[in-house]
C-alpha positions as CSV (number, residue, x, y, z in Angstrom):
1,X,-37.6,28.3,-59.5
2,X,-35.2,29.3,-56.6
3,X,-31.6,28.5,-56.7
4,X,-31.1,25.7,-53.8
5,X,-28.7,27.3,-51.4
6,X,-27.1,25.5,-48.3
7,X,-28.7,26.4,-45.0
8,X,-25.8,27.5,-43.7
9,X,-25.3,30.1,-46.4
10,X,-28.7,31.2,-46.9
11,X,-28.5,32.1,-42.9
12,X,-25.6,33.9,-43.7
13,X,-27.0,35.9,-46.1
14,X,-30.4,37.2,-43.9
15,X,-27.4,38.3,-41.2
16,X,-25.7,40.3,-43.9
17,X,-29.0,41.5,-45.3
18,X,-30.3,42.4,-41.6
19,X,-26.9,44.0,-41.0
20,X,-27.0,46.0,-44.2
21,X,-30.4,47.5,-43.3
22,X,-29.5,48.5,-39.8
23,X,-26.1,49.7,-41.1
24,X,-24.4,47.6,-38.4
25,X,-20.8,46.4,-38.6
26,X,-20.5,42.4,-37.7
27,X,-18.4,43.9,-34.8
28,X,-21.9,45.1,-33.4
29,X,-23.1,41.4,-32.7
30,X,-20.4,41.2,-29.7
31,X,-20.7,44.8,-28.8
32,X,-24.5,44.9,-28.3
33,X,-26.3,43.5,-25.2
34,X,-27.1,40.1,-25.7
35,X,-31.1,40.8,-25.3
36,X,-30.8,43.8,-28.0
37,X,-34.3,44.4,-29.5
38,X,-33.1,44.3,-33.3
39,X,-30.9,40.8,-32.6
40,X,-33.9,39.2,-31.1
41,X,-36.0,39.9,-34.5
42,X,-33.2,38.9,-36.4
43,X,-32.9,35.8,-34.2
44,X,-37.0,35.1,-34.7
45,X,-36.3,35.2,-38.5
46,X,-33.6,33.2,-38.6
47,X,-35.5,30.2,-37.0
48,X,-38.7,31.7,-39.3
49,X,-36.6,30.9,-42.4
50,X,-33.6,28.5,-42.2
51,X,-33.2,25.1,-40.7
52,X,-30.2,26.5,-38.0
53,X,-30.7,26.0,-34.7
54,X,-31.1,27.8,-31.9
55,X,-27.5,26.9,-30.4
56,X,-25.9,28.3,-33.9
57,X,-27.9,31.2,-33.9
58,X,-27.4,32.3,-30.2
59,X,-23.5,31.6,-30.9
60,X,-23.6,33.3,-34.4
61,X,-25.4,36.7,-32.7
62,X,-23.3,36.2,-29.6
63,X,-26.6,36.0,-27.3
64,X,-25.1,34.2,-24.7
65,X,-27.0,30.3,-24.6
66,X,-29.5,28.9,-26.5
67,X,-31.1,28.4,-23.3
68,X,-31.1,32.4,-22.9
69,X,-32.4,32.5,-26.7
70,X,-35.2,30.5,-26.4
71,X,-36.2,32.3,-23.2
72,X,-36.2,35.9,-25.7
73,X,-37.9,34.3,-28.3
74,X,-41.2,32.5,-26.6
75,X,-41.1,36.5,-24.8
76,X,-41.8,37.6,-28.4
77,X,-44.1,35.8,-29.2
78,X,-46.2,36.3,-26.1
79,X,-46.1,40.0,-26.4
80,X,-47.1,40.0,-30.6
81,X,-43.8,40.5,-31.8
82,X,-44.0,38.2,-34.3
């Protein structure tokens, strides 16, 4: 059986994960533009697998508004990117 973690934390643990593997420093959140290819996946599974919304998430990747967000994530999923 799976440990029950908080939703927050378990969302904060797939950003550290996803930062880990693209040996990214948190720093790169800001720095990169806010449409970045690799923050938009990591934005899909976010939603994919935690209970955050779309608000947090665009404020926790700095990707502008959740408005913007949802616009890069139904984009996504039209093209396959899933």
């Amino acid at each position: 059986m799976k440990p029950i973690i908080p939703r927050g934390r378990s969302a904060e643990l797939i950003i550290a994960e996803e930062l880990k593997r693209g040996r990214w420093q948190e720093a790169n959140l800001k720095t990169r533009p806010k449409g970045d290819s690799v923050k938009v996946a990591l934005a899909a599974r976010l939603r994919a697998e935690t209970t955050m919304t779309v608000g947090w998430i665009a404020e926790r990747l700095a990707m502008c508004t959740r408005g913007y967000l949802n616009h890069l994530l139904y984009r996504r999923r039209k093209l396959g990117g899933e």
